[in-house]
C-alpha positions as CSV (number, residue, x, y, z in Angstrom):
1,X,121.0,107.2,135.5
2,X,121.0,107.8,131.9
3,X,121.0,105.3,129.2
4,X,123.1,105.9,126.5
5,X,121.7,106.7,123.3
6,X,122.9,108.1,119.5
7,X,124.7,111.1,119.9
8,X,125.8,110.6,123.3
9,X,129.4,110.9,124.0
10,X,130.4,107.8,126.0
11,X,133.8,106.5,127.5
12,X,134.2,102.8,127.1
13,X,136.7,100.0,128.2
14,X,136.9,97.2,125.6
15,X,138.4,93.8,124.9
16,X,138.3,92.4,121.1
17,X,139.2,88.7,120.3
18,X,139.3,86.6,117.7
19,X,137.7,82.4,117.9
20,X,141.0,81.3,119.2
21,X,141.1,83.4,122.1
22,X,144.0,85.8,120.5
23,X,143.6,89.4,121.9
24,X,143.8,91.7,119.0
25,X,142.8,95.1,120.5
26,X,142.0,96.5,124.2
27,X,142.2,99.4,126.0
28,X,143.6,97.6,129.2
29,X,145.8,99.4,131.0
30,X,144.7,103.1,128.7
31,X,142.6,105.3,129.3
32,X,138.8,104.8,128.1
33,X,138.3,104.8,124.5
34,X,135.5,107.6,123.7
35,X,132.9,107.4,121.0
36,X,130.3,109.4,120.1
37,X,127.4,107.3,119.2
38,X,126.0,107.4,115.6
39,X,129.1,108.8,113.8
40,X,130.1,105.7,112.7
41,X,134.1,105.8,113.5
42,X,133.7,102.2,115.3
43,X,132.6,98.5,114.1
44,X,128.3,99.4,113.5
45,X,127.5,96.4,115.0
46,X,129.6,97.7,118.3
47,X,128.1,101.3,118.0
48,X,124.7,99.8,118.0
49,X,125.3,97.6,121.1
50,X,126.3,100.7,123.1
51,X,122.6,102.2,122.9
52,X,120.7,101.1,125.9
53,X,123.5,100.6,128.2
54,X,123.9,102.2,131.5
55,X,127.2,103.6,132.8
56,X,128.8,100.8,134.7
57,X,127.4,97.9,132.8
58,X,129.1,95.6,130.7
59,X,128.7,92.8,128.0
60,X,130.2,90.7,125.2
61,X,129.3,91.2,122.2
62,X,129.7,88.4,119.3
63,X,130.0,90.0,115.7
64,X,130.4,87.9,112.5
65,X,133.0,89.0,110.1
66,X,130.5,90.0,107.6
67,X,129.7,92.7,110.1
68,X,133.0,93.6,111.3
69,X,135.3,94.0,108.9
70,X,134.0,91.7,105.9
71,X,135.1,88.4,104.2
72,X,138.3,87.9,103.0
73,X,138.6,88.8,99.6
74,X,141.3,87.0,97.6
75,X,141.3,89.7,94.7
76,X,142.4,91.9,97.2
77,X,145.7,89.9,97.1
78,X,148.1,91.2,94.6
79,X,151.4,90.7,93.3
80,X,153.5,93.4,91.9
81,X,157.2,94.4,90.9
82,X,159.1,96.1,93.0
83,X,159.5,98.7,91.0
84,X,156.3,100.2,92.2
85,X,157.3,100.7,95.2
86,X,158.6,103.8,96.8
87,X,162.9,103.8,95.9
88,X,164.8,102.6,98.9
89,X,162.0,100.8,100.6
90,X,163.1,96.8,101.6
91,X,159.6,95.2,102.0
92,X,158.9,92.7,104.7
93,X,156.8,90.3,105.1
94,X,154.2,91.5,107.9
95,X,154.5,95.0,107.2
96,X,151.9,97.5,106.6
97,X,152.2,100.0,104.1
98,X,150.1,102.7,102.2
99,X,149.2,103.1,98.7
100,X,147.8,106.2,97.1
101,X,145.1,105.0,94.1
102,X,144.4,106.8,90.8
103,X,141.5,109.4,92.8
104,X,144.5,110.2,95.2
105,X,142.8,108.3,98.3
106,X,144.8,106.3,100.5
107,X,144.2,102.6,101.2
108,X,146.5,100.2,103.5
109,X,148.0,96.9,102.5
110,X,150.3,94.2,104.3
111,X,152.9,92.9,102.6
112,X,152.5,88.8,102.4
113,X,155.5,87.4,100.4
114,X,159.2,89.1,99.0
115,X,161.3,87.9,96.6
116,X,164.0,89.4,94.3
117,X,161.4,91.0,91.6
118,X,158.0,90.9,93.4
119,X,156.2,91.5,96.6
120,X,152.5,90.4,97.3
121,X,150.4,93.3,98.9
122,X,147.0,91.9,100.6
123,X,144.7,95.2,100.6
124,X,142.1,93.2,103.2
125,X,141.8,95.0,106.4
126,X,143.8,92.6,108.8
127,X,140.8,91.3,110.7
128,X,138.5,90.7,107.5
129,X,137.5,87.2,107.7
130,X,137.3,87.0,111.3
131,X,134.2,86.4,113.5
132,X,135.4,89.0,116.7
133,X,134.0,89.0,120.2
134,X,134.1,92.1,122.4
135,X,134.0,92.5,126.1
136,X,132.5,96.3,126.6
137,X,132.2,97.7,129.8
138,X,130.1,101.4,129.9
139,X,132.4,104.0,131.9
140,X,129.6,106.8,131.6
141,X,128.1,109.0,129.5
142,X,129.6,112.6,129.3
Protein backbone atom coordinates (compact mmCIF):
# COMPACT_ATOMS: atom_id res chain seq x y z
CA UNK A 1 0.00 0.00 0.00
CA UNK A 2 1.09 3.40 -0.91
CA UNK A 3 1.99 6.13 1.49
CA UNK A 4 0.85 9.35 0.66
CA UNK A 5 3.20 11.83 -0.28
CA UNK A 6 3.32 15.72 -1.96
CA UNK A 7 1.47 15.79 -4.95
CA UNK A 8 -0.69 12.90 -4.23
CA UNK A 9 -4.30 13.37 -4.52
CA UNK A 10 -5.90 12.07 -1.33
CA UNK A 11 -9.58 11.73 -0.04
CA UNK A 12 -9.81 12.47 3.67
CA UNK A 13 -12.46 12.43 6.50
CA UNK A 14 -11.85 15.14 9.09
CA UNK A 15 -13.02 16.51 12.48
CA UNK A 16 -11.70 20.11 13.63
CA UNK A 17 -12.26 21.41 17.25
CA UNK A 18 -11.52 24.04 19.21
CA UNK A 19 -10.02 23.64 23.36
CA UNK A 20 -13.56 23.48 24.51
CA UNK A 21 -14.59 20.71 22.59
CA UNK A 22 -16.85 22.99 20.08
CA UNK A 23 -16.95 21.27 16.61
CA UNK A 24 -16.22 23.89 14.09
CA UNK A 25 -15.76 21.93 10.79
CA UNK A 26 -16.25 18.12 9.64
CA UNK A 27 -17.01 16.37 6.88
CA UNK A 28 -19.32 13.86 8.88
CA UNK A 29 -22.05 12.73 7.10
CA UNK A 30 -20.28 14.31 3.31
CA UNK A 31 -18.49 12.94 1.13
CA UNK A 32 -14.47 12.86 1.70
CA UNK A 33 -12.90 16.19 1.46
CA UNK A 34 -9.98 15.81 -1.35
CA UNK A 35 -6.60 17.54 -1.32
CA UNK A 36 -3.89 17.40 -3.35
CA UNK A 37 -0.83 17.53 -1.20
CA UNK A 38 1.61 20.50 -1.51
CA UNK A 39 -0.74 23.05 -3.07
CA UNK A 40 -1.34 24.62 -0.04
CA UNK A 41 -5.31 25.13 -0.15
CA UNK A 42 -5.56 23.54 3.51
CA UNK A 43 -4.04 24.57 7.16
CA UNK A 44 0.19 23.69 6.31
CA UNK A 45 0.43 22.19 9.38
CA UNK A 46 -2.59 19.63 8.23
CA UNK A 47 -1.10 19.21 4.71
CA UNK A 48 2.11 18.27 6.25
CA UNK A 49 0.62 15.61 8.59
CA UNK A 50 -1.00 13.83 5.56
CA UNK A 51 2.52 12.81 4.10
CA UNK A 52 3.35 9.46 5.43
CA UNK A 53 -0.01 8.16 6.03
CA UNK A 54 -1.41 5.11 4.68
CA UNK A 55 -5.04 4.79 3.32
CA UNK A 56 -7.13 3.69 6.16
CA UNK A 57 -5.14 5.23 9.02
CA UNK A 58 -6.04 7.92 11.14
CA UNK A 59 -4.81 10.49 13.81
CA UNK A 60 -5.36 13.80 15.65
CA UNK A 61 -3.51 16.34 14.99
CA UNK A 62 -2.91 19.28 17.61
CA UNK A 63 -2.10 22.78 15.79
CA UNK A 64 -1.43 25.99 17.65
CA UNK A 65 -3.12 29.01 16.37
CA UNK A 66 0.08 30.54 15.29
CA UNK A 67 0.02 27.75 12.72
CA UNK A 68 -3.51 27.66 11.85
CA UNK A 69 -4.94 30.65 11.26
CA UNK A 70 -2.73 33.12 13.38
CA UNK A 71 -3.20 35.29 16.61
CA UNK A 72 -5.81 37.48 16.96
CA UNK A 73 -5.01 40.81 15.90
CA UNK A 74 -6.91 43.65 17.47
CA UNK A 75 -5.98 46.24 14.65
CA UNK A 76 -7.94 44.04 12.59
CA UNK A 77 -10.97 45.32 14.53
CA UNK A 78 -12.45 48.45 13.00
CA UNK A 79 -15.13 50.70 13.43
CA UNK A 80 -16.73 52.60 10.56
CA UNK A 81 -19.94 54.64 9.54
CA UNK A 82 -22.39 53.16 7.92
CA UNK A 83 -22.19 55.00 5.21
CA UNK A 84 -19.52 52.70 3.84
CA UNK A 85 -21.42 50.16 3.49
CA UNK A 86 -23.21 48.91 0.47
CA UNK A 87 -26.94 51.14 0.36
CA UNK A 88 -29.73 49.02 1.72
CA UNK A 89 -27.62 46.61 3.68
CA UNK A 90 -28.91 46.22 7.72
CA UNK A 91 -25.74 44.86 9.32
CA UNK A 92 -25.90 42.26 11.98
CA UNK A 93 -24.08 41.29 14.44
CA UNK A 94 -22.51 37.83 13.44
CA UNK A 95 -22.60 38.33 9.89
CA UNK A 96 -19.93 37.83 7.47
CA UNK A 97 -19.43 40.19 4.76
CA UNK A 98 -16.90 41.12 2.02
CA UNK A 99 -14.89 44.15 1.36
CA UNK A 100 -13.11 45.02 -1.76
CA UNK A 101 -9.58 47.03 -0.76
CA UNK A 102 -7.84 49.80 -2.76
CA UNK A 103 -5.78 46.90 -5.13
CA UNK A 104 -9.33 45.47 -5.89
CA UNK A 105 -8.74 42.18 -3.76
CA UNK A 106 -11.35 40.84 -1.63
CA UNK A 107 -10.94 40.20 2.12
CA UNK A 108 -13.81 38.93 4.62
CA UNK A 109 -14.95 40.60 7.82
CA UNK A 110 -17.69 39.73 10.61
CA UNK A 111 -19.61 42.27 11.73
CA UNK A 112 -19.11 42.58 15.83
CA UNK A 113 -21.29 45.54 17.04
CA UNK A 114 -24.32 47.93 15.25
CA UNK A 115 -25.54 50.98 16.23
CA UNK A 116 -27.45 53.88 14.64
CA UNK A 117 -24.05 55.51 12.85
CA UNK A 118 -21.45 52.76 13.14
CA UNK A 119 -20.78 49.09 12.78
CA UNK A 120 -17.47 47.30 13.91
CA UNK A 121 -16.00 44.94 11.19
CA UNK A 122 -13.37 42.39 12.72
CA UNK A 123 -11.16 41.40 9.42
CA UNK A 124 -9.55 38.19 11.64
CA UNK A 125 -10.26 34.97 10.05
CA UNK A 126 -12.93 33.54 12.53
CA UNK A 127 -10.72 30.84 13.99
CA UNK A 128 -7.50 33.20 14.48
CA UNK A 129 -6.59 32.89 17.99
CA UNK A 130 -7.53 29.44 18.38
CA UNK A 131 -5.33 26.41 19.12
CA UNK A 132 -7.51 23.55 16.79
CA UNK A 133 -7.35 19.79 16.97
CA UNK A 134 -8.08 17.59 14.06
CA UNK A 135 -9.19 14.07 13.90
CA UNK A 136 -7.96 12.81 10.12
CA UNK A 137 -8.79 9.61 8.94
CA UNK A 138 -6.80 8.67 5.26
CA UNK A 139 -9.69 7.31 2.74
CA UNK A 140 -6.90 6.52 0.03
CA UNK A 141 -4.82 7.86 -2.36
CA UNK A 142 -6.20 8.33 -5.94
Amino acid sequence: MAQAKEGDTVKIHYTGTLDDGTVFDTSENRQPLAIIIGKGRIIPALEDALVGMDAGESKTLKIAAVDAYGSYDEGLVKTVGRNVLADGLEPEVGQRLKGTRMDGQTFGVTVTDVSDKSVTLDANHPLAGEDLTFDIQLVGVV
